[in-house]
PATIKOL-727905 format. One record per residue (C-alpha): residue number from 1; residue in three letters; x, y, z. Coordinates in steps of 0.25 Angstrom, whole numbers. Each point is the difference from the previous one (the first is absolute). Last residue first. Layout:
BEGIN
pt i=NUM; aa=ALA; x=X; y=Y; z=Z
...
END
This chain:
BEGIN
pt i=316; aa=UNK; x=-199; y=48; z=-3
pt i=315; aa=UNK; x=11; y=-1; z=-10
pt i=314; aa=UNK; x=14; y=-7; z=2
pt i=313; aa=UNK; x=10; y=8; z=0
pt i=312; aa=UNK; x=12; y=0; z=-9
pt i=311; aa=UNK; x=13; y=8; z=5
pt i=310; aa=UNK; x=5; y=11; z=-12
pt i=309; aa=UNK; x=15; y=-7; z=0
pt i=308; aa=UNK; x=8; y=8; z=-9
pt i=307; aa=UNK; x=5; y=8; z=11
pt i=306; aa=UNK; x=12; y=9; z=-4
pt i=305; aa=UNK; x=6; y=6; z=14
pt i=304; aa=UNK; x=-5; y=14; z=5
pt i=303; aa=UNK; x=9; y=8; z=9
pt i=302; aa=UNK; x=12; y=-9; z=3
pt i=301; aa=UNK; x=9; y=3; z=10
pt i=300; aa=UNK; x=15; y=-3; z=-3
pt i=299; aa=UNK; x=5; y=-11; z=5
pt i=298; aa=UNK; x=10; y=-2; z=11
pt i=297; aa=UNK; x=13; y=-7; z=-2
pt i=296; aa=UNK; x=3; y=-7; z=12
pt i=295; aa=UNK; x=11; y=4; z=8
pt i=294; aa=UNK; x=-7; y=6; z=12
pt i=293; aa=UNK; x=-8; y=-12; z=0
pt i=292; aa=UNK; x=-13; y=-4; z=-4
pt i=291; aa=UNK; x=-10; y=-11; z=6
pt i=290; aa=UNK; x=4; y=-14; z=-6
pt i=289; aa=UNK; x=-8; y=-5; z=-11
pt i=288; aa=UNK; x=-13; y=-6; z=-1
pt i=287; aa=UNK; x=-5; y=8; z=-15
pt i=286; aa=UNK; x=-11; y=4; z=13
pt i=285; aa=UNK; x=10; y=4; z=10
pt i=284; aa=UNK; x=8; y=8; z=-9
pt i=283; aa=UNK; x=-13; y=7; z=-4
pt i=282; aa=UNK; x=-9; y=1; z=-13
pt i=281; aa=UNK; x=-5; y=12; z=-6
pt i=280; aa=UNK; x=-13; y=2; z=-4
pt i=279; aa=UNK; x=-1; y=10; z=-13
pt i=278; aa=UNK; x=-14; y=-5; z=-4
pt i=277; aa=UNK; x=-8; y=-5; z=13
pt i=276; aa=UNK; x=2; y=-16; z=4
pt i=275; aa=UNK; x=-14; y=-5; z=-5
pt i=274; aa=UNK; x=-9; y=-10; z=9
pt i=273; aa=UNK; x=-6; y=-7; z=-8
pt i=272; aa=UNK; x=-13; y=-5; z=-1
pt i=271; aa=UNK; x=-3; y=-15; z=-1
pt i=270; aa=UNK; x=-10; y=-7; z=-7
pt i=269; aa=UNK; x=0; y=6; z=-14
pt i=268; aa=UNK; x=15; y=-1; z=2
pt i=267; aa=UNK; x=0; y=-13; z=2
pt i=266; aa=UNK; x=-10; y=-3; z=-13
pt i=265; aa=UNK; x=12; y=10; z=-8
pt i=264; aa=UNK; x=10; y=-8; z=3
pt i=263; aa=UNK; x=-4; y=-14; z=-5
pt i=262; aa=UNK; x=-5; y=6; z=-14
pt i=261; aa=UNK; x=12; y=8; z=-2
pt i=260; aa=UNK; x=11; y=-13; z=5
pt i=259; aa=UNK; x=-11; y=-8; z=-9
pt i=258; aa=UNK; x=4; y=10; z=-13
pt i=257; aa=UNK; x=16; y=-3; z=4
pt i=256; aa=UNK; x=-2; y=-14; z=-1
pt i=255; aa=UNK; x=-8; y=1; z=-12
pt i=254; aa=UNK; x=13; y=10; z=-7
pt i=253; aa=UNK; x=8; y=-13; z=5
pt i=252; aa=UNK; x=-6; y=-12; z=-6
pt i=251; aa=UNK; x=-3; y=11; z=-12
pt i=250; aa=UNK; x=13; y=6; z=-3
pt i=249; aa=UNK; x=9; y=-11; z=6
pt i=248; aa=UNK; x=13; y=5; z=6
pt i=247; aa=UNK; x=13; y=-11; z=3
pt i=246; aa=UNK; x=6; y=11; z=-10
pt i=245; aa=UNK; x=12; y=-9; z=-10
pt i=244; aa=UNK; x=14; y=0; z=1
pt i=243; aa=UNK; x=11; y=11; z=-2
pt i=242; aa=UNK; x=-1; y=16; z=2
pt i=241; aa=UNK; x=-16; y=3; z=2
pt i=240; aa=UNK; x=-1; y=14; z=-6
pt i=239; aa=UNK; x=0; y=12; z=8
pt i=238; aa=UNK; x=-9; y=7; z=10
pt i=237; aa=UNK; x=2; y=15; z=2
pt i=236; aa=UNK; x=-4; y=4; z=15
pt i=235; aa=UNK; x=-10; y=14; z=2
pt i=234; aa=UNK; x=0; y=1; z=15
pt i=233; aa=UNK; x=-15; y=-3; z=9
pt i=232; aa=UNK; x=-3; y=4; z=14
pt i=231; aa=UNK; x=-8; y=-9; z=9
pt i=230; aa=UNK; x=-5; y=5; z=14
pt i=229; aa=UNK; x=-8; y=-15; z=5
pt i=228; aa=UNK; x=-14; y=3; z=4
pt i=227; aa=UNK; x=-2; y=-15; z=0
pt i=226; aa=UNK; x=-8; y=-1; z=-11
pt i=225; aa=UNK; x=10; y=8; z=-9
pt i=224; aa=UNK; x=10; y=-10; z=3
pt i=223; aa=UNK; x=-9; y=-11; z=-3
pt i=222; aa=UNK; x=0; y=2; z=-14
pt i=221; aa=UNK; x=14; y=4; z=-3
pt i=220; aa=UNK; x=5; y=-13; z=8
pt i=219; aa=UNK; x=-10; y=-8; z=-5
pt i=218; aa=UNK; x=1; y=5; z=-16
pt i=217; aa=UNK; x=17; y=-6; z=2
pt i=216; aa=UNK; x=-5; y=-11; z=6
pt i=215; aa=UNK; x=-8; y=-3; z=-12
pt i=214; aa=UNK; x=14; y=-6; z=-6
pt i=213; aa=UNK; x=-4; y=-13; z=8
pt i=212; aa=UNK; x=-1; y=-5; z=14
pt i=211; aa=UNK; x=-7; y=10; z=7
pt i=210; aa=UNK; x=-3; y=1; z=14
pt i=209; aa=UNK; x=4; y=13; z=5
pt i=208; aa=UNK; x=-5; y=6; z=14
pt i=207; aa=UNK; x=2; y=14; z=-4
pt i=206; aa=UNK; x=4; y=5; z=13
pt i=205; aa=UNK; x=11; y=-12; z=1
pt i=204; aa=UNK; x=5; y=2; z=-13
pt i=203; aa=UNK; x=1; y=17; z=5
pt i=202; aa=UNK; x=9; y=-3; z=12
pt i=201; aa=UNK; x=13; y=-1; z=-9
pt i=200; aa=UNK; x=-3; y=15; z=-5
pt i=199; aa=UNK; x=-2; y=0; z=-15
pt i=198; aa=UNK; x=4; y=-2; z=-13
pt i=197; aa=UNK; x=-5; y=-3; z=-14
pt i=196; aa=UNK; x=4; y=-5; z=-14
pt i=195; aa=UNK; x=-11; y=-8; z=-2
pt i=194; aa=UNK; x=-8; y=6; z=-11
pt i=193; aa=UNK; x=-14; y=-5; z=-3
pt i=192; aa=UNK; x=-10; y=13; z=6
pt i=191; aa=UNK; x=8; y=12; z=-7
pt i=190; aa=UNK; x=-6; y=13; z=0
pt i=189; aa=UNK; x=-5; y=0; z=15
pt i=188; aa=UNK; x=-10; y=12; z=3
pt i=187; aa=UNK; x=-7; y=-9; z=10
pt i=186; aa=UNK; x=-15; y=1; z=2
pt i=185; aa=UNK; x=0; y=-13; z=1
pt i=184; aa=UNK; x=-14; y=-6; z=-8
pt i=183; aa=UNK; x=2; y=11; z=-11
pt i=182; aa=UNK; x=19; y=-1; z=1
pt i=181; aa=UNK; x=0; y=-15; z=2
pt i=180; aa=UNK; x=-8; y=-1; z=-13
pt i=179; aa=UNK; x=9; y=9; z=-9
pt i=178; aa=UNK; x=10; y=-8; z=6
pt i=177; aa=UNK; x=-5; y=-13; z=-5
pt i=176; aa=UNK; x=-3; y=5; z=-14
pt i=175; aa=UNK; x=13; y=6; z=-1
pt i=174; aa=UNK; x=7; y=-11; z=4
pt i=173; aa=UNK; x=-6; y=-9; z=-8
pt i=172; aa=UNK; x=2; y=10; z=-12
pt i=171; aa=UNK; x=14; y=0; z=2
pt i=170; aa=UNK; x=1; y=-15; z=0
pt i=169; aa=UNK; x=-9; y=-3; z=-14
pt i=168; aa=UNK; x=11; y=12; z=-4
pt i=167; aa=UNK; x=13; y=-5; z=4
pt i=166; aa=UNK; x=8; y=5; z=12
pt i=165; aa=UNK; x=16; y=-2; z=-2
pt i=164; aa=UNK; x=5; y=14; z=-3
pt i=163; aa=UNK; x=-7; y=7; z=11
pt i=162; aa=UNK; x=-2; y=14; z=3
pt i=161; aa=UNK; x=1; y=11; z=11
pt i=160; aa=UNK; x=5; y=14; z=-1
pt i=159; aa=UNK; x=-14; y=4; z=1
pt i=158; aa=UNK; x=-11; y=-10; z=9
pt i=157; aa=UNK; x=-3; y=-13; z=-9
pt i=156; aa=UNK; x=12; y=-10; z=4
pt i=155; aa=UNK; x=-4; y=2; z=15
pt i=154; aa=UNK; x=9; y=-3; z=12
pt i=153; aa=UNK; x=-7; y=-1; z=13
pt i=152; aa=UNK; x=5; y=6; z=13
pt i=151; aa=UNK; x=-7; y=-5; z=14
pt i=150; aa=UNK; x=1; y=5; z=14
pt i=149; aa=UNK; x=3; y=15; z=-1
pt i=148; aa=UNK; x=8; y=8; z=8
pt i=147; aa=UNK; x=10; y=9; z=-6
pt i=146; aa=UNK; x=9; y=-14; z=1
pt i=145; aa=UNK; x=-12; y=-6; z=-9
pt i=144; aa=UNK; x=5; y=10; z=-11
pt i=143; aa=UNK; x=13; y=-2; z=-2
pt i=142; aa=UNK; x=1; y=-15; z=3
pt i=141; aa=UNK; x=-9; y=-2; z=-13
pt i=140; aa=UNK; x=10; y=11; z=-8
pt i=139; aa=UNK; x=11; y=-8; z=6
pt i=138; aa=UNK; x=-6; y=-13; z=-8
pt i=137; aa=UNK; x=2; y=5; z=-13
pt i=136; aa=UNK; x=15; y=-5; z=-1
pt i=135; aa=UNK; x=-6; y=-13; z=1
pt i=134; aa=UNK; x=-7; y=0; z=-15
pt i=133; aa=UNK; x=-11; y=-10; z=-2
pt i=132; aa=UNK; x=-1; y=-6; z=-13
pt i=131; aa=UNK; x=12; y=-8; z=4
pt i=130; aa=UNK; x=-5; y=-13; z=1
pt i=129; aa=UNK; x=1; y=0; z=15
pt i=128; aa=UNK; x=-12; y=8; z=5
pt i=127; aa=UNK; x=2; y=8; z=11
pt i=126; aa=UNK; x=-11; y=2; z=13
pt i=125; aa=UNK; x=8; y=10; z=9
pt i=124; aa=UNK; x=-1; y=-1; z=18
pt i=123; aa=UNK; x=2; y=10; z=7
pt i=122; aa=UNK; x=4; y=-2; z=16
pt i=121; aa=UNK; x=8; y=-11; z=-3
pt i=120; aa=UNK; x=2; y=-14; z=5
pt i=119; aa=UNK; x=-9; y=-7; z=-11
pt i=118; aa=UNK; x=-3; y=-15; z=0
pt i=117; aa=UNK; x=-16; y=2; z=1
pt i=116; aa=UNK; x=2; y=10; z=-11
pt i=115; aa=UNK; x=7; y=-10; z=-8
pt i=114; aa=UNK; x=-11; y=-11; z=1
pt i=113; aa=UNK; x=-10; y=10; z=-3
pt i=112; aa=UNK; x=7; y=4; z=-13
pt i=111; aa=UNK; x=2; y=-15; z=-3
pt i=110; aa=UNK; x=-13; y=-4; z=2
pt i=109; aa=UNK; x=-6; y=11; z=-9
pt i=108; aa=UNK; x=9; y=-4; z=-11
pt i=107; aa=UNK; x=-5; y=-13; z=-1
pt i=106; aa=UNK; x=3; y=-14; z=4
pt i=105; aa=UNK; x=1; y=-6; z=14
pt i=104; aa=UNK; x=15; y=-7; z=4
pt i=103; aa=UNK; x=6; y=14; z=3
pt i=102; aa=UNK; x=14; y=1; z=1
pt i=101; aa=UNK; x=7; y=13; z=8
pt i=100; aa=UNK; x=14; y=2; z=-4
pt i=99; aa=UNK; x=6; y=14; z=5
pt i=98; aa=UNK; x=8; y=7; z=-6
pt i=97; aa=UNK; x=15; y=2; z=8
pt i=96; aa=UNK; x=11; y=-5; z=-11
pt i=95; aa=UNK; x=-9; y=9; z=-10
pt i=94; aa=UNK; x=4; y=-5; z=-14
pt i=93; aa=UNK; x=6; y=-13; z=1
pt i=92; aa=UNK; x=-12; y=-2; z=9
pt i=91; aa=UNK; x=-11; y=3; z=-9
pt i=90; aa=UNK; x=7; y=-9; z=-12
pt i=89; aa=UNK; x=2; y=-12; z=10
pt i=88; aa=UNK; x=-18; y=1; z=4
pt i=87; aa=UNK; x=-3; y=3; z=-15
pt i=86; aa=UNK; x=10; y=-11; z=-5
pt i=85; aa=UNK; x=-14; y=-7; z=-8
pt i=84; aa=UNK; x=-11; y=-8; z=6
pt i=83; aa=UNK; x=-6; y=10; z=8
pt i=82; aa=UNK; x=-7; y=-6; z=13
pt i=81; aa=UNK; x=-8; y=14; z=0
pt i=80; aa=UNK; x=10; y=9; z=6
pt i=79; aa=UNK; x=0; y=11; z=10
pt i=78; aa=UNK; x=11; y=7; z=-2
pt i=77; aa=UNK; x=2; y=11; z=10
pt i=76; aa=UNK; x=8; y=13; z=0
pt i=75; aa=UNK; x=5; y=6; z=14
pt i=74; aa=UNK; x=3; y=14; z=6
pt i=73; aa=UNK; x=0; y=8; z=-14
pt i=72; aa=UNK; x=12; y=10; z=0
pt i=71; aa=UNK; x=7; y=-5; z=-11
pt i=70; aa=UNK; x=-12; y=3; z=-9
pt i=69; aa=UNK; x=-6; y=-13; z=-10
pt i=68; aa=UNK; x=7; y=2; z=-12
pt i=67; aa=UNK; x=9; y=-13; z=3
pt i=66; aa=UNK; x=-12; y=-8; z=0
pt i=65; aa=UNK; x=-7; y=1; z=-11
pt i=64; aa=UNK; x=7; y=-1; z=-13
pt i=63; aa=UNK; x=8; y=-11; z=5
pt i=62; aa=UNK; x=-15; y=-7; z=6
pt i=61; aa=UNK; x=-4; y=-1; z=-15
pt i=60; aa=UNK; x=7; y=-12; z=-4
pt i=59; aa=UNK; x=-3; y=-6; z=11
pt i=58; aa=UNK; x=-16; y=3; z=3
pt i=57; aa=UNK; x=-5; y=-15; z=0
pt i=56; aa=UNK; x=-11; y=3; z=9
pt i=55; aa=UNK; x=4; y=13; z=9
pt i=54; aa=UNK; x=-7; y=7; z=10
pt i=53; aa=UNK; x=8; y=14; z=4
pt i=52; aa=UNK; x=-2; y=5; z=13
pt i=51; aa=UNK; x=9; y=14; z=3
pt i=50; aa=UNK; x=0; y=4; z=13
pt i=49; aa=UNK; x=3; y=12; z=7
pt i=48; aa=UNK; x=6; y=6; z=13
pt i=47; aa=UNK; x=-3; y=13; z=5
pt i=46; aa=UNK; x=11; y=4; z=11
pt i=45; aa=UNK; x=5; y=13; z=-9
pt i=44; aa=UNK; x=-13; y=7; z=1
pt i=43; aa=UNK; x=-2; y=6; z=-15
pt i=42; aa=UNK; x=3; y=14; z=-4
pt i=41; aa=UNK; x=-7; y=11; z=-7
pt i=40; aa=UNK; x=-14; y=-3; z=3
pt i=39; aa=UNK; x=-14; y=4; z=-4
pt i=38; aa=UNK; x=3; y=11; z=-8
pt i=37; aa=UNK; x=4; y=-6; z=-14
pt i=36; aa=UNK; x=-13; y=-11; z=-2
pt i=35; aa=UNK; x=-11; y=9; z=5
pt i=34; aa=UNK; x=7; y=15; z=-6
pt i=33; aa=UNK; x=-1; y=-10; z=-14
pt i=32; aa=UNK; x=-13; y=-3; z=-1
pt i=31; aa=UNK; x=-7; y=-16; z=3
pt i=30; aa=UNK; x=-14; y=-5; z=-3
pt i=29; aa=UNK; x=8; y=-9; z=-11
pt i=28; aa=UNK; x=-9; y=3; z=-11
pt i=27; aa=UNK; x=-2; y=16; z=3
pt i=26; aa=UNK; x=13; y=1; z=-1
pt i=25; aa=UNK; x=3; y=13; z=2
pt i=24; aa=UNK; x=12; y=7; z=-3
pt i=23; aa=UNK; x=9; y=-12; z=2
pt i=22; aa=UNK; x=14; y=0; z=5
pt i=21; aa=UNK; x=-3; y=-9; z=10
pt i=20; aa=UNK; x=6; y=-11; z=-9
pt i=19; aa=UNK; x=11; y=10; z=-4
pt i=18; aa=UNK; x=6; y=2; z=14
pt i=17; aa=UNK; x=-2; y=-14; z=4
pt i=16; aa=UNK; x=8; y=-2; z=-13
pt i=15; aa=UNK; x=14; y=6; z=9
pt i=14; aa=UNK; x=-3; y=-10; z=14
pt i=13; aa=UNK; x=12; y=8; z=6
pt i=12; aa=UNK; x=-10; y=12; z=2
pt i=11; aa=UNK; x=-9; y=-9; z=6
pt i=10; aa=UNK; x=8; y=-8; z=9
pt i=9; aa=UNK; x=9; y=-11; z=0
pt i=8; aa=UNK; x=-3; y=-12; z=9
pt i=7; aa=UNK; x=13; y=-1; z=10
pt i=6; aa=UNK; x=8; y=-11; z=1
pt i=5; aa=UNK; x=4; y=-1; z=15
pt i=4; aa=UNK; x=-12; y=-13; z=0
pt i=3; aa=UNK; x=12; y=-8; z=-7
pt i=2; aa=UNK; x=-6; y=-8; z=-11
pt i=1; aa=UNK; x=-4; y=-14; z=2
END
């Protein structure tokens, strides 16, 4: 594991943050520039993350992966699906100190759940490892839920996003299904079927996940919302798959992802939320870290923060 003296970078070292806030108003995203810039201008030096990274026969892809992920990253795990090529050897040659977590259950949704219930961090990042997913992205997540949010999601839709690997029957999925999130929800999320996420290490536990498949990705987002969860969404750019073929099946999946919908909104029909009010910071206490010292790196108080989460309640 990485020395906890590595300290996380802040904003102004992050450099695209910058120009990923820079936005005049995207009204997509729900997010302006003075809300992504001015919420803090340095990061709390004893915030550890993790990276998870499911993998299934992932090793000609894991050397385009791995070694961009930041220095300063506290642990990266592997959590592999039984592969039957040099995944497992090709991680370790490249990151002496990953973590192996093996999962006899398939799908992507019990890998991520088995790596979240391995994690040591304080943060915890969902990455894919075909290299569609770029790793030097990840400060801009770490950015913004260190100004106090509890969830970052990335979206290939919001300005200065984009993907080079989504195909239209796909595109259109996605569109329909977060078209639908967004009427039943309330939510102003712009991109429903993305799994490029990250959050607070206590967040899998809030959201109760019980997914097995790539519909883990919709519960998440979903449930999020349900829970009065403060969400924020950054622009990512999703490339082409590298080597191998994707494990994703339009219609098997894209039905999955439709019964995640159906199942959560009769909850929510049954249950109002309580929502945590826009621009809600949350405490060293509740992240569960240690009480500040003197040497700690304070942040800077926020004044809004980007809330794309709109609470759903139930009416009567």
């Amino acid at each position: 594991m990485a020395d906890l003296s590595i300290r996380v970078p802040s904003r102004t070292e992050v450099g695209d943050l910058g120009a990923i806030g820079a936005i005049d108003e995207c009204s997509t995203c729900g997010l302006s520039d003075n809300r992504l810039n001015g919420n803090a201008e340095s990061v709390d030096d004893t915030i550890r993350v993790s990276v998870v990274i499911p993998t299934l026969n992932e090793a000609r892809n894991l050397p385009h992966v791995l070694p961009d992920i930041p220095n300063w990253v506290f642990e990266t795990i592997i959590v592999d699906g039984r592969s039957t090529d040099d995944t497992i050897e090709v991680a370790r040659s490249l990151l002496p100190d990953v973590r192996i977590v093996l999962e006899a259950k398939k799908g992507k949704g019990a890998a991520l759940r088995a790596g979240f219930a391995a994690a040591e961090g304080d943060i915890i990042v969902m990455l894919d490892a075909d290299g569609s997913m770029d790793p030097r992205e990840i400060s801009a997540y770490v950015g913004l839920l260190a100004s106090g949010v509890d969830m970052v999601k990335g979206s290939r839709f919001c300005q200065g996003g984009g993907s080079e690997d989504i195909t239209f029957l796909r595109q259109l999925g996605n569109m329909f299904f977060t078209r639908t999130v967004r009427v039943l929800f309330q939510a102003r999320y712009t991109d429903l079927c993305y799994g490029y996420s990250a959050f607070w290490a206590d967040v899998p536990d809030r959201l109760e996940l019980d997914g097995d498949g790539f519909e883990i990705e919709t519960m998440i987002n979903v449930r999020a919302l349900l829970r009065g969860l403060t969400v924020a969404e950054v622009p990512s750019f999703e490339h082409d798959r590298l080597y191998g073929e994707s494990n994703l099946q339009t219609f098997r999946d894209g039905w999955r992802v439709l019964k995640v919908i159906g199942v959560e909104l009769r909850r929510a029909r049954k249950t109002r939320v309580a929502p945590a009010p826009i621009g809600a910071r949350r405490t060293r206490a509740q992240h569960g870290l240690a009480e500040r010292t003197d040497a700690d790196i304070d942040l800077t108080e926020a004044s809004e923060l980007p809330s794309l989460a709109v609470p759903y309640e139930a009416a009567g």
